[in-house]
C-alpha positions in Angstrom: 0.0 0.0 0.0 1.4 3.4 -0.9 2.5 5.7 2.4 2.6 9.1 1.6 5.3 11.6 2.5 3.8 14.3 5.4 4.2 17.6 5.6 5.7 17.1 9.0 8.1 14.8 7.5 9.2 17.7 4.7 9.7 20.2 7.7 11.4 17.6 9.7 14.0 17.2 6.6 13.9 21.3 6.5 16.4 21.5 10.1 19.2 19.1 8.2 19.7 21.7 5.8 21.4 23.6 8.2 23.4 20.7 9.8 24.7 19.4 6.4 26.0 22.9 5.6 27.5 23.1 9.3 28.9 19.9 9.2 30.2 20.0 5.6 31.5 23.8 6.6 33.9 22.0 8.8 35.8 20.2 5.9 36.5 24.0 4.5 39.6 24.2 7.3 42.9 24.1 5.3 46.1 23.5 7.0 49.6 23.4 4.5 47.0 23.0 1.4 45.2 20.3 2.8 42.4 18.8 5.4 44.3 17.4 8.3 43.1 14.0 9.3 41.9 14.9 12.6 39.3 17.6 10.7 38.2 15.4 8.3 37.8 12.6 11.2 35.9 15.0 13.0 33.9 15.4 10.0 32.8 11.7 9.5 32.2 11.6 13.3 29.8 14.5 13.4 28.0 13.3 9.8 27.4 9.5 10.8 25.4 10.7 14.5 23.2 13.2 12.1 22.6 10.2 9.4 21.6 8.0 12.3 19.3 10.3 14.1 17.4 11.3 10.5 17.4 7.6 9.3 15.8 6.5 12.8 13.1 8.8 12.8 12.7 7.9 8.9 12.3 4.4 9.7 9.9 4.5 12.3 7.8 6.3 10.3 8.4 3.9 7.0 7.2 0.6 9.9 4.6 2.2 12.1 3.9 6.0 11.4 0.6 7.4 11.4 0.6 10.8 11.6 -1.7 11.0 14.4 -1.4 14.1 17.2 1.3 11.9 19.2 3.5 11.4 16.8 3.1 15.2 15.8 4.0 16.2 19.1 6.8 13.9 19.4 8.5 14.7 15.9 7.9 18.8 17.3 10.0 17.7 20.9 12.6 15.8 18.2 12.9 19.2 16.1 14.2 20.9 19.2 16.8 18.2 20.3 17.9 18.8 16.3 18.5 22.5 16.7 21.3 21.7 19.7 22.5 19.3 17.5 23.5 21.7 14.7 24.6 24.4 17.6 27.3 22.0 18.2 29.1 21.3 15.1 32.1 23.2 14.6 35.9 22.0 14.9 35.7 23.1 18.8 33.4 20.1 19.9 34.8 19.8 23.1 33.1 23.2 23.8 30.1 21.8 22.8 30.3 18.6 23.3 27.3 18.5 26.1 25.3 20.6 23.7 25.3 17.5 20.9 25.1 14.8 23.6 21.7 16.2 24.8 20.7 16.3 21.0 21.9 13.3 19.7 20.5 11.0 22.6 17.3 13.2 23.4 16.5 12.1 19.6 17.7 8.4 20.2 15.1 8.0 23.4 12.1 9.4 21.8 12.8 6.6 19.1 13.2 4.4 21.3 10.0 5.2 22.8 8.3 5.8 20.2 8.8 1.7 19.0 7.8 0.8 22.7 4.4 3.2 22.6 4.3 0.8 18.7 4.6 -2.3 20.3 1.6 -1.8 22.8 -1.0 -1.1 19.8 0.2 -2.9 16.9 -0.8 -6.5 16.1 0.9 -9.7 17.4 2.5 -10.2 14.1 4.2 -6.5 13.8 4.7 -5.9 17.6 7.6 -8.1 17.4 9.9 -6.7 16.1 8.5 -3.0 17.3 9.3 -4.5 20.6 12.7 -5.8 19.1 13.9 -1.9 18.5 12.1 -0.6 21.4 14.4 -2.5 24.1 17.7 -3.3 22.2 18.1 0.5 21.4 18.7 1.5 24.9 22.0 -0.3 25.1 23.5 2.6 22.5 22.1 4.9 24.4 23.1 3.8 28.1 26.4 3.4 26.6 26.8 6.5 24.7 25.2 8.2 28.1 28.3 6.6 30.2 30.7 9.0 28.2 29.2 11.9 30.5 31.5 10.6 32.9 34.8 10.5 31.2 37.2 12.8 29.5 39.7 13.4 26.8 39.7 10.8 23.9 37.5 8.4 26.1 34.4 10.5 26.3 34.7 9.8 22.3 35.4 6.4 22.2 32.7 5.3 24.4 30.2 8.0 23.1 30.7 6.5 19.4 30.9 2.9 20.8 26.9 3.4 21.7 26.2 5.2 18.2 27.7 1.7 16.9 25.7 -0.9 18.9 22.6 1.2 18.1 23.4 1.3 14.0 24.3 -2.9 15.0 20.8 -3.5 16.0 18.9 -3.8 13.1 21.3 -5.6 11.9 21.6 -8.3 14.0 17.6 -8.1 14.2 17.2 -8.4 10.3 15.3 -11.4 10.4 12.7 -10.0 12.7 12.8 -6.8 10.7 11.7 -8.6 7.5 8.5 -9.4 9.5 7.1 -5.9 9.2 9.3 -5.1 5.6 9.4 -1.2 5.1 7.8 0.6 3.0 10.2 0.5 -0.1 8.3 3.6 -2.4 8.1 5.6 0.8 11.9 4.9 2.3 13.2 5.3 -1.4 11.2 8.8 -1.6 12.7 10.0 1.9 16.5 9.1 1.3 15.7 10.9 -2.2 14.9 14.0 -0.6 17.8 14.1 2.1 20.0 13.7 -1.5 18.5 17.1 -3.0 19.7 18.1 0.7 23.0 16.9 -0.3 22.8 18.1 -3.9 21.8 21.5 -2.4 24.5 21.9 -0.4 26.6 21.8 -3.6 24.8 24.5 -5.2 25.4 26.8 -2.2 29.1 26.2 -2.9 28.5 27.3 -6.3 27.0 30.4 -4.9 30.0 31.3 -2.5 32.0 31.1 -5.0 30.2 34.2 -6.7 29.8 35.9 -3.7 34.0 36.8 -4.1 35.0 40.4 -4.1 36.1 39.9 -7.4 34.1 38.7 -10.0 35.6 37.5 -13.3 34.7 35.4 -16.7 36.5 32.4 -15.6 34.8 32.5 -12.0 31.0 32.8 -14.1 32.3 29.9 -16.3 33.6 27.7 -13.1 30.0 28.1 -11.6 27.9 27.2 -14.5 30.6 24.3 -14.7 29.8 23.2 -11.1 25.6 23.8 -11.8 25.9 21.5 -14.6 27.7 18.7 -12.6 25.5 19.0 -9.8 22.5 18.6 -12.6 24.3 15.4 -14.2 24.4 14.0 -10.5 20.8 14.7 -9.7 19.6 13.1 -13.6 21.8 10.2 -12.7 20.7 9.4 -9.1 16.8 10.5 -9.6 16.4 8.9 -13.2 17.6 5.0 -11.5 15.5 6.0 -8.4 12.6 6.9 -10.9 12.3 5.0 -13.5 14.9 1.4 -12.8 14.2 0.4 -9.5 11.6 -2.5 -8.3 9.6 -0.6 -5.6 7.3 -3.1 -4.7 10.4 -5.4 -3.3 9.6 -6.5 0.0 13.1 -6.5 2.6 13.9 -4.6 5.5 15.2 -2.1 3.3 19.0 -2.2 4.8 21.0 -2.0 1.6 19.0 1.6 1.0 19.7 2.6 5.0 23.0 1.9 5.1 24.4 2.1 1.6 23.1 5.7 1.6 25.4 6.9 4.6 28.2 6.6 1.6 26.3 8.1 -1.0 25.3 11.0 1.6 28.9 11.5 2.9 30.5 11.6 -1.2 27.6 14.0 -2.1 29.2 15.9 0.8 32.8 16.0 0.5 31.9 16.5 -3.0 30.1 20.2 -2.5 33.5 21.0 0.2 35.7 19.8 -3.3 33.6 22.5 -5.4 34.5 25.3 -3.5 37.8 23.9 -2.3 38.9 23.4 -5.8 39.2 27.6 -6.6 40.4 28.1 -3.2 44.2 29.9 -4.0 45.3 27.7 -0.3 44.4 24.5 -1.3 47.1 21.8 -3.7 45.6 21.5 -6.5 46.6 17.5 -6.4 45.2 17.6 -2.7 41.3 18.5 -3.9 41.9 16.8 -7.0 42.7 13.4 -5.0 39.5 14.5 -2.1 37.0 15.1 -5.5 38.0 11.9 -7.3 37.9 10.0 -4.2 34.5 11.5 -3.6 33.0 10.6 -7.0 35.4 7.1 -6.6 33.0 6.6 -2.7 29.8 7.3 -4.5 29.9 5.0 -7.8 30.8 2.5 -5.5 27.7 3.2 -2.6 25.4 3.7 -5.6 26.3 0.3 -6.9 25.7 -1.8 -3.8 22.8 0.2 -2.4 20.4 -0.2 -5.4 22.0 -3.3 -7.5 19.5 -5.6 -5.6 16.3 -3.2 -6.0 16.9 -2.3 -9.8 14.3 -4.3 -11.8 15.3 -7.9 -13.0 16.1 -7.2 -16.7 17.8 -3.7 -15.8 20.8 -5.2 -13.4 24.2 -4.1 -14.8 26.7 -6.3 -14.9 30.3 -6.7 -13.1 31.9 -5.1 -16.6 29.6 -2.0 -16.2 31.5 -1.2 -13.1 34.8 -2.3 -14.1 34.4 0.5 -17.3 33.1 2.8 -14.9 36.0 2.4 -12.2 38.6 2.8 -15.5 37.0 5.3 -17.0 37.4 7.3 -13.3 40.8 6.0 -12.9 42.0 7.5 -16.7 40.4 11.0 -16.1 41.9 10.9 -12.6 45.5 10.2 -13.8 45.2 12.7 -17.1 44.2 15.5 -14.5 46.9 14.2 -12.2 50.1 14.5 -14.8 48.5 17.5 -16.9 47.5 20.4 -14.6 44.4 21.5 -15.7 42.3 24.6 -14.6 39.6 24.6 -11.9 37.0 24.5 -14.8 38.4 21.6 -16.9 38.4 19.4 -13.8 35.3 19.9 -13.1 34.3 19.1 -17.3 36.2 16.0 -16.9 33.5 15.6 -14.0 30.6 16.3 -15.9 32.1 14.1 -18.1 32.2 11.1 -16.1 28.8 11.5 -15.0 27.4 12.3 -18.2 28.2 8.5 -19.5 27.9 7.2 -15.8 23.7 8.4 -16.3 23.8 7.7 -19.5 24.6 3.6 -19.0 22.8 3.4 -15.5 19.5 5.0 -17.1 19.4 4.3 -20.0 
């Protein structure tokens, strides 16, 4: 049965917009002409939490949403835990580390809750696994919650030990799971929207980079450069998501939950690589490596995430990805040895994803 997308759901997505752009923000601090590990560590480590809290919420209302006046007033308390989430990203997170911790698990025990409150009305069939999520996802959280009482690198360690055991649970539970199979339409619809998220963070690179002082031909021409890659990308994700995939498919949806973390962190470090690549502090073989590697992370996530769901006759085959991994690997190395201009790296991008559509879509 079709589950339609609510309006509470849209305004839920609306708060992320400004956590992608904090978080990706954070990737924007050059050291020597490069990200040091530690940033781009502390990147990955602020993105997977955010993933996580938008993908729980997601999937409880894929299972056993109903858009009643509970769940209305529970998604408004969620919306607030979001906002001190997004106060605390920035490279300072000790400062703020108590800020995120209320967020992060303030969001974790209303979904908790929420699949207990499920359990009690729901059918002997779906309580299950309702029940399943309900108890299992308390052991992230008390575990995340002992980090309160530590310091240093050990307030981090145990914090993102509890993020882990709670992104374990479904899987470990995936039998259960397939008792009440998500929605597929619906959960394909919402990760489709939290990529124009993505995609839109690319365009307000774009648009920082004609916000300069000085504005020039060549900074016009890089812009509607980056506008038409961020177009190919969108064609080539939504076209497959559209038109190629088997939405009726009954699972418990994990190669779409998980496979999209990778897609959502390339689209990511991708929109830091647009405006990194005109940046005068930045190696030029530095963002060309980081943009490469981003398009390399998300061929790769695409693949796996919706090989399974495309429709029976429209599976690609290993070759498809073996052409699309050399043809990557050959504009990588000519880029690499001939030093081309901020604009004709990002052609050679456009370029890629222009056959990269045109094969998966067609």
């Amino acid at each position: 049965m079709a589950k339609k997308v609510t309006w509470l759901e849209l305004f839920f997505d609306l708060l992320f917009v400004g956590a992608i752009s904090s978080v990706t923000h954070v990737l924007l601090h050059i050291e020597d002409g490069a990200i040091e590990i530690d940033v781009f560590w502390k990147f990955v480590l602020m993105f997977i939490p955010l993933w996580w809290a938008w993908t729980g919420q997601t999937l409880f209302i894929n299972r056993y949403g109903n858009d009643l006046l509970p769940q209305r007033l529970l998604i408004g308390l969620e919306i607030m835990f979001v906002l001190l989430m997004i106060a605390s990203f920035n490279l300072n997170f000790d400062e703020t580390y108590l800020t995120f911790f209320i967020g992060y698990i303030g969001l974790r025990i209303i979904t908790a809750l929420q699949y207990l409150f499920a359990a009690k009305k729901e059918s002997a069939e779906r309580r299950g696994p309702a029940l399943f999520l309900g108890k299992y996802f308390w052991i992230g959280i008390i575990v995340s919650s002992l980090s309160l009482f530590l310091d240093s690198e050990w307030r981090y360690i145990v914090l993102y030990l509890g993020i882990a055991l709670d992104i374990i649970v479904p899987l470990i539970g995936r039998k259960k799971l397939r008792q009440v199979p998500i929605n597929t339409e619906h959960l394909l619809e919402r990760f489709g929207l939290f990529t124009i998220i993505l995609l839109g963070e690319s365009i307000v690179s774009v648009i920082s980079v004609l916000s300069t002082e000085v504005m020039d031909l060549s900074l016009i021409f890089y812009a509607a450069c980056a506008i038409v890659l961020v177009l190919l990308i969108w064609w080539q994700y939504f076209d497959n998501l559209e038109k190629k995939l088997d939405k009726e498919l009954q699972t418990a949806g994990q190669l779409i939950i998980y496979g999209h973390l990778f897609i959502f962190l390339s689209l990511s470090t991708m929109a830091a690589g647009i405006k990194m690549l005109v940046l005068p502090d930045v190696s030029y073989h530095f963002v060309l490596f980081f943009l490469f590697s981003s398009v390399l992370v998300y061929v790769l996530a695409f693949s796996a995430t919706f090989h399974l769901y495309r429709v029976i006759g429209e599976r690609l085959a290993w070759v498809h990805l073996a052409f699309f991994l050399g043809l990557l690997i050959v504009l990588f190395l000519v880029a690499w040895f001939i030093i081309l201009s901020p604009v004709f790296v990002l052609l050679t991008l456009c370029l890629f994803f222009l056959v990269f559509g045109t094969v998966t879509s067609k």
